[in-house]
C-alpha positions in Angstrom: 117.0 86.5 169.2 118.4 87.5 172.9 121.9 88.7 171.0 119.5 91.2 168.7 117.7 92.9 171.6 121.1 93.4 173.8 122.3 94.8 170.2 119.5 97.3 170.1 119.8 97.7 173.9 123.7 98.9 173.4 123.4 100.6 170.1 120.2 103.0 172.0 121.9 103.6 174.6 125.4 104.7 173.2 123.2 106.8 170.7 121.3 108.5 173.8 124.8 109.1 175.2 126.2 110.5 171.9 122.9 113.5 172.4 123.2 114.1 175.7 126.7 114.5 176.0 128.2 117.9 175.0 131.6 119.1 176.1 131.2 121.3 179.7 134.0 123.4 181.3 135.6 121.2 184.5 134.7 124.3 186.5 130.9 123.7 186.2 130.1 121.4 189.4 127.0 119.4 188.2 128.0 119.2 184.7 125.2 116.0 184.0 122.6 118.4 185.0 123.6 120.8 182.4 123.8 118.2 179.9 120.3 116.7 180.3 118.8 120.2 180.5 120.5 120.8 177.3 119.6 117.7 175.6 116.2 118.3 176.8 115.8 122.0 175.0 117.8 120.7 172.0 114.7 118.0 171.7 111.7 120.1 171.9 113.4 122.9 169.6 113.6 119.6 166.9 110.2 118.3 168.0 108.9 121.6 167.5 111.0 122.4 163.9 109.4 119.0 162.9 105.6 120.3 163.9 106.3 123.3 162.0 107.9 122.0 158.6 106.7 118.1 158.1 103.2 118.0 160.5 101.8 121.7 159.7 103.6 121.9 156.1 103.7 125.8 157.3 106.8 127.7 158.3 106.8 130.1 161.9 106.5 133.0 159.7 103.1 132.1 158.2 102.3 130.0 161.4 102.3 133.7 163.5 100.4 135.1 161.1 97.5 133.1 160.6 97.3 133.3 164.4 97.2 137.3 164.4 94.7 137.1 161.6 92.4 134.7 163.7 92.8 136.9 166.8 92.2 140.2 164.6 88.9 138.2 163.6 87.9 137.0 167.0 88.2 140.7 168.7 86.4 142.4 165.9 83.7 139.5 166.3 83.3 139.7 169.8 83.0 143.8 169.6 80.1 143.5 166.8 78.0 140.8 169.2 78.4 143.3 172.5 77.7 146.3 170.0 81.2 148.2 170.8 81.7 148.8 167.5 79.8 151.0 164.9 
């Protein structure tokens, strides 16, 4: 039991090494800081490709423009309640 979780332990963390590690120029001075920031926007773009195709089942395309019809709705609502409109 004690031999599976260091096995998991050590097979996480050289599979969290293996995504945040990305070959960086020697020149760069703090080259881990690049690394994690890069690992970091390399996660959110997959978390957010994930929303998008498996969570939404709708791609950015028709995402963006169900959210300009909504807003198209909500101004021309809001301009018939305060009468702006004829």
């Amino acid at each position: 039991m004690r031999s599976k979780g260091v096995l998991v332990f050590v097979l996480l963390g050289a599979l969290t090494a293996y995504y945040v590690y990305s070959p960086i120029p020697n020149n760069i001075e703090e080259r881990w800081k690049l690394m994690l920031a890069d690992s970091f926007f390399r996660s959110l773009s997959q978390l957010v490709n994930f929303a998008f195709e498996f969570t939404l089942g709708l791609s950015c395309e028709e995402l963006s423009s169900c959210f300009c019809i909504v807003m198209h709705l909500k101004v021309a609502a809001r301009s018939r309640l305060h009468g702006l409109e004829n």
